[in-house]
C-alpha positions as CSV (number, residue, x, y, z in Angstrom):
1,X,10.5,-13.0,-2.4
2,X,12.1,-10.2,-0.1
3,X,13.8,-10.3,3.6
4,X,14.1,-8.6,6.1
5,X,17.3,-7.0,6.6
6,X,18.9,-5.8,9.9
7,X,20.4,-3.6,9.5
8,X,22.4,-3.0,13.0
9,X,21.5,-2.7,16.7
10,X,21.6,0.9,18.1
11,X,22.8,2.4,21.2
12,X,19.7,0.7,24.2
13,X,17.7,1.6,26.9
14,X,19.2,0.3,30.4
15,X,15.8,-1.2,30.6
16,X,13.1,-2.6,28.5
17,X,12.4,0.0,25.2
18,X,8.9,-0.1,24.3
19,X,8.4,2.5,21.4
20,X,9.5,3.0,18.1
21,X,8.8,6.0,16.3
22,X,10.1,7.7,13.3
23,X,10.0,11.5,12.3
24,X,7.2,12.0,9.6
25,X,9.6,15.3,7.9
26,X,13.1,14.7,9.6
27,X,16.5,11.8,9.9
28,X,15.1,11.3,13.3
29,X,13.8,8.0,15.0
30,X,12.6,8.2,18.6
31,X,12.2,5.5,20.8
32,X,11.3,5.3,24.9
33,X,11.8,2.8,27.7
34,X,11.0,1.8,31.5
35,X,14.7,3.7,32.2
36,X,12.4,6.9,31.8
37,X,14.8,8.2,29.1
38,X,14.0,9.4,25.4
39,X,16.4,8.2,22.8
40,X,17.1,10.0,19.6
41,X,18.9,8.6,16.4
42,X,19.6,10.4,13.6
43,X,19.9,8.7,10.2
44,X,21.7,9.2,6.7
45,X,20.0,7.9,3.8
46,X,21.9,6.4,0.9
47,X,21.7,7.6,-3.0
48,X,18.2,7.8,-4.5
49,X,16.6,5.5,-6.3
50,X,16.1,6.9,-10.2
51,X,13.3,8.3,-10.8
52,X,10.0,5.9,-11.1
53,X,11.8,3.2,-9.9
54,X,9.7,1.1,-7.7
55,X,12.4,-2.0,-7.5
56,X,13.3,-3.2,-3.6
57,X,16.9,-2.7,-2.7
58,X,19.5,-5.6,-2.8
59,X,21.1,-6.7,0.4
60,X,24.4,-5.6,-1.0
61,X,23.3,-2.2,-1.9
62,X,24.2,0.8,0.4
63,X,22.9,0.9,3.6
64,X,21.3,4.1,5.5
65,X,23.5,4.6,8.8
66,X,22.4,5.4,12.3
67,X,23.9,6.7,15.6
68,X,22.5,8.1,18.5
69,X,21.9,12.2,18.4
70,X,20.2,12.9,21.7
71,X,19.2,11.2,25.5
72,X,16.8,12.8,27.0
73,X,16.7,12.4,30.1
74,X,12.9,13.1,30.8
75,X,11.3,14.3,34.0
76,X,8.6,11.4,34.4
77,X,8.7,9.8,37.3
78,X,8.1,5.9,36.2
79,X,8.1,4.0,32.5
80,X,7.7,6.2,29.3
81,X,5.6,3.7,27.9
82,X,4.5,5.8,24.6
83,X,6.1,8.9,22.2
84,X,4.4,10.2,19.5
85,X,5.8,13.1,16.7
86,X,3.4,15.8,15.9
87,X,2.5,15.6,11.8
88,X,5.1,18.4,11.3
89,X,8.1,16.8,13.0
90,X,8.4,19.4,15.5
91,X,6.4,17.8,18.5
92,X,7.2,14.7,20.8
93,X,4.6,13.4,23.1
94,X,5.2,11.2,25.4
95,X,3.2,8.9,27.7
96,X,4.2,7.4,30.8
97,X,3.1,5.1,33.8
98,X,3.4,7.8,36.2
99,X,0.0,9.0,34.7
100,X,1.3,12.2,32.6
101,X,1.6,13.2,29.2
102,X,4.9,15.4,28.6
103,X,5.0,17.3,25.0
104,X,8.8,18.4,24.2
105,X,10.1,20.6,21.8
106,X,13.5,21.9,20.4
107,X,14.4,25.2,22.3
108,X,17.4,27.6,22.5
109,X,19.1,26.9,25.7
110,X,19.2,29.5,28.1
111,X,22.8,31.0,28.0
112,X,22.3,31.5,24.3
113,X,18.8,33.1,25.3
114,X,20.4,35.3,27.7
115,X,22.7,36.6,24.9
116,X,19.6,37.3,22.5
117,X,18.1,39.4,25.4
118,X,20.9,41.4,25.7
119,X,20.8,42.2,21.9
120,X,17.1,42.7,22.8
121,X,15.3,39.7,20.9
122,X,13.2,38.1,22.7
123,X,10.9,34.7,22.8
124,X,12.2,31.1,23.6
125,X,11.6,29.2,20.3
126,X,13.3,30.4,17.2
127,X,13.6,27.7,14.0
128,X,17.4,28.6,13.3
129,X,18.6,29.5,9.7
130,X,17.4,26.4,7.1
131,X,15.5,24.5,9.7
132,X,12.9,23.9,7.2
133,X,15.2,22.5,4.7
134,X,15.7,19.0,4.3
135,X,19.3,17.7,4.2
136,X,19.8,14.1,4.3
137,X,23.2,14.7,6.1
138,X,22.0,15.8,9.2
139,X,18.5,16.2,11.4
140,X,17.9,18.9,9.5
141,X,18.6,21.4,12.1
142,X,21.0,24.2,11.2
143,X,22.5,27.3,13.7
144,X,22.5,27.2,17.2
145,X,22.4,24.6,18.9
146,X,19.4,23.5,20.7
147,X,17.9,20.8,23.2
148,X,14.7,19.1,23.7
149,X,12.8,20.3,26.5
150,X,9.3,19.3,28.1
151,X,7.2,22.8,27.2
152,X,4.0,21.3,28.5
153,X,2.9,18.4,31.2
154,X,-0.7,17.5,30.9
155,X,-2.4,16.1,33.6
156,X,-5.8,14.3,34.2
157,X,-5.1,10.3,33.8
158,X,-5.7,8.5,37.2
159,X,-3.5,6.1,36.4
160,X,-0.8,4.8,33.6
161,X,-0.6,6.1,30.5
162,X,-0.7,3.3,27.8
163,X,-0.2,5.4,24.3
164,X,-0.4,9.2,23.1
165,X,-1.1,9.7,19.2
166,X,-1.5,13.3,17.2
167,X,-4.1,13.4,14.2
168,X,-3.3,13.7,10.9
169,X,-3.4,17.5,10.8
170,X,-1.6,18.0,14.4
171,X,-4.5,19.7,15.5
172,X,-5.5,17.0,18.6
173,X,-3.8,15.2,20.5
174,X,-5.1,11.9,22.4
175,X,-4.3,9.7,25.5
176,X,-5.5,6.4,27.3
177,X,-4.6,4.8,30.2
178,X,-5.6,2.1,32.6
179,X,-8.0,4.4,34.2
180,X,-10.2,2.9,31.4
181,X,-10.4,6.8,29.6
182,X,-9.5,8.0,26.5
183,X,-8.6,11.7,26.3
184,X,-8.5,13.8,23.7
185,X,-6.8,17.6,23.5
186,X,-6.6,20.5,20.9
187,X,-3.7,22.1,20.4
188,X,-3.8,25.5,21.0
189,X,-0.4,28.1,20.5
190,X,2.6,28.6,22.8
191,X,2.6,25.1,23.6
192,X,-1.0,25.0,25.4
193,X,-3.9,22.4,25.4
194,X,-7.1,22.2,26.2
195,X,-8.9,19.2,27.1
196,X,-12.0,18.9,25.1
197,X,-13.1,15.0,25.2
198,X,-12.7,12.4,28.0
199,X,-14.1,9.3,26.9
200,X,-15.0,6.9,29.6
201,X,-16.7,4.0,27.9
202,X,-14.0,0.9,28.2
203,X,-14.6,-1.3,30.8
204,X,-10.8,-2.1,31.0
205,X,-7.4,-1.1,30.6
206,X,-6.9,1.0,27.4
207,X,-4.1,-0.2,26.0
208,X,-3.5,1.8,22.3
209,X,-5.2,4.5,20.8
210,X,-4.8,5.2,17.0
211,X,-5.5,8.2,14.7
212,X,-7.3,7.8,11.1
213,X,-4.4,8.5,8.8
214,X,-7.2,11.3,6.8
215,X,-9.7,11.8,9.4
216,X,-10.4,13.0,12.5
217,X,-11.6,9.3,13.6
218,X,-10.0,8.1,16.8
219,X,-9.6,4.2,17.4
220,X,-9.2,2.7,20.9
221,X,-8.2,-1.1,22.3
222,X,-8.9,-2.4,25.4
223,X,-8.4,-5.3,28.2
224,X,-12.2,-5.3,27.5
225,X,-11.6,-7.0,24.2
226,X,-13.4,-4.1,22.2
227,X,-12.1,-1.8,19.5
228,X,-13.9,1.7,20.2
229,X,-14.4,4.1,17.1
230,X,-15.0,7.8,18.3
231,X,-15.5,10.8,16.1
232,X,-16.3,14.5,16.7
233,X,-20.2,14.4,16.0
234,X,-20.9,18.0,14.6
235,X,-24.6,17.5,16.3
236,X,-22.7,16.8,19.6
237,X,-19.3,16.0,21.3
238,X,-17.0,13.2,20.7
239,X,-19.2,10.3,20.3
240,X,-18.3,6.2,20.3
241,X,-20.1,5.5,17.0
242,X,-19.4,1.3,17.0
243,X,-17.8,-0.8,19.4
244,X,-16.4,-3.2,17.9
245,X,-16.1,-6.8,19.3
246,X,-13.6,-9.5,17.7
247,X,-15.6,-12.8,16.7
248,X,-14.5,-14.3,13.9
249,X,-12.1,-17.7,14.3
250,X,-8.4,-17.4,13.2
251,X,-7.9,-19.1,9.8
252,X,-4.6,-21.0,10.3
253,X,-1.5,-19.3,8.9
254,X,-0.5,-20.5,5.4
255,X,3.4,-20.2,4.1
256,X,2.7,-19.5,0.3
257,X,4.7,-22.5,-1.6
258,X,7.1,-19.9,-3.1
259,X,8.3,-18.6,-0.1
260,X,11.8,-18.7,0.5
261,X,13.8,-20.8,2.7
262,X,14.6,-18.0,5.5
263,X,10.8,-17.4,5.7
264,X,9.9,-21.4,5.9
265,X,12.4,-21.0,8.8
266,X,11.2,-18.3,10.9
267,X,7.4,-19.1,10.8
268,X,7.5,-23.2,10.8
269,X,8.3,-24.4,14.3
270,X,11.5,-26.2,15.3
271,X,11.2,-30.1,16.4
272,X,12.4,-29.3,19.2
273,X,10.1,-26.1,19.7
274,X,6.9,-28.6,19.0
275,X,7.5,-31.0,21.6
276,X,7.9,-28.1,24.1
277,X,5.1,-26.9,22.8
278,X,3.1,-30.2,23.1
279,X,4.7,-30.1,27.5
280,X,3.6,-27.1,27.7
281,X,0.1,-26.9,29.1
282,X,-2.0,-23.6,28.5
283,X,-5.8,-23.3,29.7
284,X,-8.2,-21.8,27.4
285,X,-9.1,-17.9,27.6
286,X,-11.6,-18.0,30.1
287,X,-12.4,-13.7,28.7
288,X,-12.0,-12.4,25.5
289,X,-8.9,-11.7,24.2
290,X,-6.9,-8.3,24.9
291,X,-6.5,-6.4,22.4
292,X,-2.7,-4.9,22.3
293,X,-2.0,-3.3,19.0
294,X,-3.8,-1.0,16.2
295,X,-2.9,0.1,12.8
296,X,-4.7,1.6,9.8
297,X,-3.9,1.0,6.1
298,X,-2.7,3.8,4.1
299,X,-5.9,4.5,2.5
300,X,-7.9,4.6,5.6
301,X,-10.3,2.2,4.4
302,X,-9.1,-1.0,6.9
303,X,-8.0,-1.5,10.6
304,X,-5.6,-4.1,11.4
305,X,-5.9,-5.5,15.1
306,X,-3.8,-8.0,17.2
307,X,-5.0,-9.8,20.5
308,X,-3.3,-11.9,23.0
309,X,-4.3,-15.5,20.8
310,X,-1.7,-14.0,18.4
311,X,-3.6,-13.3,15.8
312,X,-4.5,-10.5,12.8
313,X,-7.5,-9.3,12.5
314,X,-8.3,-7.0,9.4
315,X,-11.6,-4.7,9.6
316,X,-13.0,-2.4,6.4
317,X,-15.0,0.4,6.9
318,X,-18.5,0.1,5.4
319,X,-19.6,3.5,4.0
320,X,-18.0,7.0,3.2
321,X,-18.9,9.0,6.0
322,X,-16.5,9.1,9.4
323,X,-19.2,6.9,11.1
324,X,-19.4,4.7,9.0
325,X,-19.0,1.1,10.7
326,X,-16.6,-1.2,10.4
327,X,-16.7,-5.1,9.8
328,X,-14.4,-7.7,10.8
329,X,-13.7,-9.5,7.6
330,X,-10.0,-11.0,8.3
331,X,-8.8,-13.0,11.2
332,X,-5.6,-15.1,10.6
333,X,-3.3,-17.0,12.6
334,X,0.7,-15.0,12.9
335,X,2.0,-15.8,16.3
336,X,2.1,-17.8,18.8
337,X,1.7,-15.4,21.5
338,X,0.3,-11.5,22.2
339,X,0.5,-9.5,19.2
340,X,2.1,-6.7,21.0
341,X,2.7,-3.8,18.3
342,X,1.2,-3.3,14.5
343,X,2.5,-0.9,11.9
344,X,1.4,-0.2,8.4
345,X,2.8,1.7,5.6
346,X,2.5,1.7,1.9
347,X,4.5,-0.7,-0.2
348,X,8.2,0.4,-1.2
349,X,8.0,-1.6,-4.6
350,X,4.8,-0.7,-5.8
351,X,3.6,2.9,-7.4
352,X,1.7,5.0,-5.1
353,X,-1.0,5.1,-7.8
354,X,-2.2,1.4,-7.3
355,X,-5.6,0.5,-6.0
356,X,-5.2,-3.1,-5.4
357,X,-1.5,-3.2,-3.4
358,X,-2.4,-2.0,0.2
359,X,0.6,-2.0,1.5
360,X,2.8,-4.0,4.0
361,X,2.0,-4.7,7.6
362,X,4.5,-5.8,10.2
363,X,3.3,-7.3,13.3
364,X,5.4,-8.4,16.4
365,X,5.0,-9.6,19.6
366,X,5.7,-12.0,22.7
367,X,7.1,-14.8,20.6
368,X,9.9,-13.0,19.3
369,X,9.4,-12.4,15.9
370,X,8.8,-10.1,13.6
371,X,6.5,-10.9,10.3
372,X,6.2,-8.9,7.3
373,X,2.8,-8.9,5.7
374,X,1.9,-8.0,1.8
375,X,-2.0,-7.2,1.7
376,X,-3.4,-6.5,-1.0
377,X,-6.9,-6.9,-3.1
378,X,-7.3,-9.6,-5.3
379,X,-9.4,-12.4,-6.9
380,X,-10.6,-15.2,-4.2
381,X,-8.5,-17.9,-6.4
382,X,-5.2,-16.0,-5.0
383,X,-6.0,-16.2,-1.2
384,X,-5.2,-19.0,1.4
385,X,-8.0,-17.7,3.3
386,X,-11.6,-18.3,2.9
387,X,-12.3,-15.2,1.0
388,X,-13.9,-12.3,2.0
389,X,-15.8,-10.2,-0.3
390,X,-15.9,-6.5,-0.7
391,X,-16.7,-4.0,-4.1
392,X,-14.4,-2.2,-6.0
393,X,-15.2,-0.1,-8.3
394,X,-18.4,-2.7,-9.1
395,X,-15.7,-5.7,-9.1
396,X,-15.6,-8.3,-6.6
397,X,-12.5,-8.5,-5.3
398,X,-11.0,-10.0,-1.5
399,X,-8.5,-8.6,0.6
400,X,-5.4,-10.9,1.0
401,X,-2.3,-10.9,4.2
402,X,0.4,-13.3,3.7
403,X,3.8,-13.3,5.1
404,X,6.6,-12.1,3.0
405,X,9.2,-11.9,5.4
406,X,9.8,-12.7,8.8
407,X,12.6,-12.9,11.5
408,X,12.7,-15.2,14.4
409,X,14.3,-13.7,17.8
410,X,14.6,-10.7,16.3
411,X,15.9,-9.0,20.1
412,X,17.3,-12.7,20.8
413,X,15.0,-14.3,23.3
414,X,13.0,-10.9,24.5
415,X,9.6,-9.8,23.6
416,X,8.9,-7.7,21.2
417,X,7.2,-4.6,22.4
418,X,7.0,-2.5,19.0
419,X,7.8,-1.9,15.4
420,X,7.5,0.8,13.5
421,X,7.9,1.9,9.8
422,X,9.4,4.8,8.4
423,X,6.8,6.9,6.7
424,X,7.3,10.5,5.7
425,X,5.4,13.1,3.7
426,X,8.3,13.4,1.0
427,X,8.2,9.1,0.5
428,X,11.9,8.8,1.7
429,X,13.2,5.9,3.7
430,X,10.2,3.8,2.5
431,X,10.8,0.1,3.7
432,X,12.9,1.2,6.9
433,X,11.4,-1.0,9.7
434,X,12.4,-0.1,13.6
435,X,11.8,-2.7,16.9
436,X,12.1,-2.3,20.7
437,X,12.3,-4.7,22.9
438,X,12.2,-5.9,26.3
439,X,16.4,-6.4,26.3
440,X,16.5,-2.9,26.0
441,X,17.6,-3.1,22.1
442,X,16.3,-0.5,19.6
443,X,17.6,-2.2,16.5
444,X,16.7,-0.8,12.1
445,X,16.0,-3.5,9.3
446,X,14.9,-2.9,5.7
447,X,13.0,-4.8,3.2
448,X,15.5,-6.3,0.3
449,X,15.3,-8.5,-2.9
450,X,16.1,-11.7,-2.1
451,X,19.1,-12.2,-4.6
């Protein structure tokens, strides 16, 4: 069964980090914290696998290295809560408590501009020599040197900015904030937006938006304990086609009997952690539960969810079209608190071809841990969970989550605010995990064999 590797700790935040974010077409990971700062850390990937291979890397094996390319030291004025990269690499946006949304992008600094003029080229941004070539041996960038720069502040949030999130096709851009709004913007040239949707229809806090990974579908959680789904109606505006409303009881977490000993251990409670367990004295949820944390499947076809009871909640779309509702068919026990951060990519170890292997999910959250999730489709005879039934190409089949790997105090004994995968368009770096969390720590793992 495999582990979860780390695979180092990387230069921190002063303060709590609370987003992880790697580039989707460059050796850059991104990450944010309450110290108002942007982090950048570039990465080196080791030798290829052959060819069709589709075999999880051995702990021994090479490792990719990291170290820290860029602080920027941002001009918000509280938390950078959120940062997003634009589908094409060559956008950050970032979110932040003091109720703005900042977009950055590489620029040649002004002495070098200066120079240019006098040789009478003008313009500020200018991709240097090779900058759309991929090298695994730097960031990509070739030529001058050049610095990350905000190019745009939008405004319009009454209060903190919670997450920011491009679409697939980098043509939108979306916020939402404890102002209980969700906005969305269209990217326009020369670094300009225009807001063309403000959604007002949580009653809470929004805590996370989330882009379809194909669509122009827009997912939104809330304090309120809803999931909204918003689309652009081509009879209207943006519209909220379902609210969605968690029901359905957590099934209780099940170790499968092959798991390995270093899973058994991170998932199964300590004596000791019982009886503090059985002191400690927590009154029922009087409210629904917040909902923290969004993710959709590779394929587009499910929504993963996590709420303050700590657990997973899977939802499929019913139907083909981009309002097509979705159904809660999933809900399983994972931790023991919130369920602060969700990511999902497809399975290192499996050919991109398959229909039934989903992918892997990693969840994290206030108990410390990080859990590795296989989900996949399957007969009903194969799941720990009562099943739950949807068609596949006219077979029945269930979706099935269990844990594959898992790490207990993974940022020792901090929260953990975020995970996120590394998932680019040319498959690279498949299996590469980032966390944040609240010591500060931005720390890389991968997922080995278990030898």
């Amino acid at each position: 069964m495999p582990q979860l590797q780390l695979l180092g700790g990387l230069p921190g935040h002063a303060e709590p980090a609370w987003c992880v974010t790697f580039n989707p077409t460059r050796n850059l990971l991104a990450s944010c914290s309450t110290d108002r700062s942007i982090r950048l850390y570039s990465y080196t990937l080791p030798s290829p696998s052959p060819p069709g291979s589709t075999s999880l890397p051995s702990s021994s094996d090479s490792k990719p290295s990291f170290s820290l390319n860029k602080v920027i030291d941002t001009d918000h004025k509280r938390t950078v809560r959120s940062v997003a990269w634009s589908p094409d690499g060559r956008t950050l946006a970032s979110g932040s408590f003091d109720s703005t949304v900042g977009v950055w992008e590489e620029v040649i600094p002004e002495s070098d501009e200066e120079e240019d003029n006098e040789d009478g080229n003008q313009g500020v941004y200018r991709p240097a020599a090779g900058a759309d070539e991929e090298d695994d041996d730097d960031d990509g960038i070739s030529g001058k040197e050049k610095e990350w720069e905000c190019v745009t502040t939008l405004e319009g949030h009454e209060s903190e900015c919670k997450s920011v999130g491009f679409s697939s096709d980098g043509a939108l851009l979306a916020s939402c904030s404890r102002d209980k709004s969700v906005w969305v913007w269209e990217v326009q040239p020369d670094a300009d937006f225009e807001c063309i949707a403000v959604m007002m229809e949580h009653s809470q806090d929004v805590k996370c938006i989330a882009w379809h990974p194909h669509e122009e579908v827009l997912a939104s959680a809330s304090y309120d304990s809803h999931i909204h789904l918003a689309f652009d109606d081509p009879d209207s505006d943006w519209t909220i086609f379902q609210k969605a409303h968690p029901k359905m009881p957590p099934a209780p977490l099940t170790i499968p009997s092959t798991s390995s000993s270093s899973l058994i251990a991170a998932l199964m409670p300590t004596a000791e952690e019982k009886a503090a367990e059985q002191k400690l004295v927590v009154p029922p949820l009087e409210e629904d539960e917040t909902i923290w944390s969004l993710a959709w499947s590779p394929c587009g076809r499910y929504l993963a969810s996590g709420g303050d009871m700590g657990g997973i909640r899977i939802w499929q779309r019913r139907g083909t079209q981009p309002d097509s509702p979705f159904e809660e068919i999933l809900h399983t026990a994972a931790h023991s608190r919130s369920v602060f951060s969700l990511s999902w990519t497809p399975s290192p170890s499996t050919p991109s071809t398959s229909e039934t292997d989903l992918g892997l999910l990693a969840s994290a959250g206030g108990d410390g841990k990080i859990v590795i999730w296989q989900v996949q489709l399957g007969t009903p005879s194969t799941n720990g969970h009562e099943p739950s039934e949807s068609e596949s190409e006219g077979h029945k089949q269930v979706l099935q989550i269990r844990p594959i790997a898992a790490v207990k105090d993974a940022h020792d004994v901090s929260d953990v605010n975020a995970v996120g995968w590394c998932v680019r368009d040319d498959k690279k770096g498949l299996g590469l995990l980032s966390s944040a969390g609240d010591d500060g720590s931005v720390k890389v793992w991968r997922i080995v064999s278990d030898e």
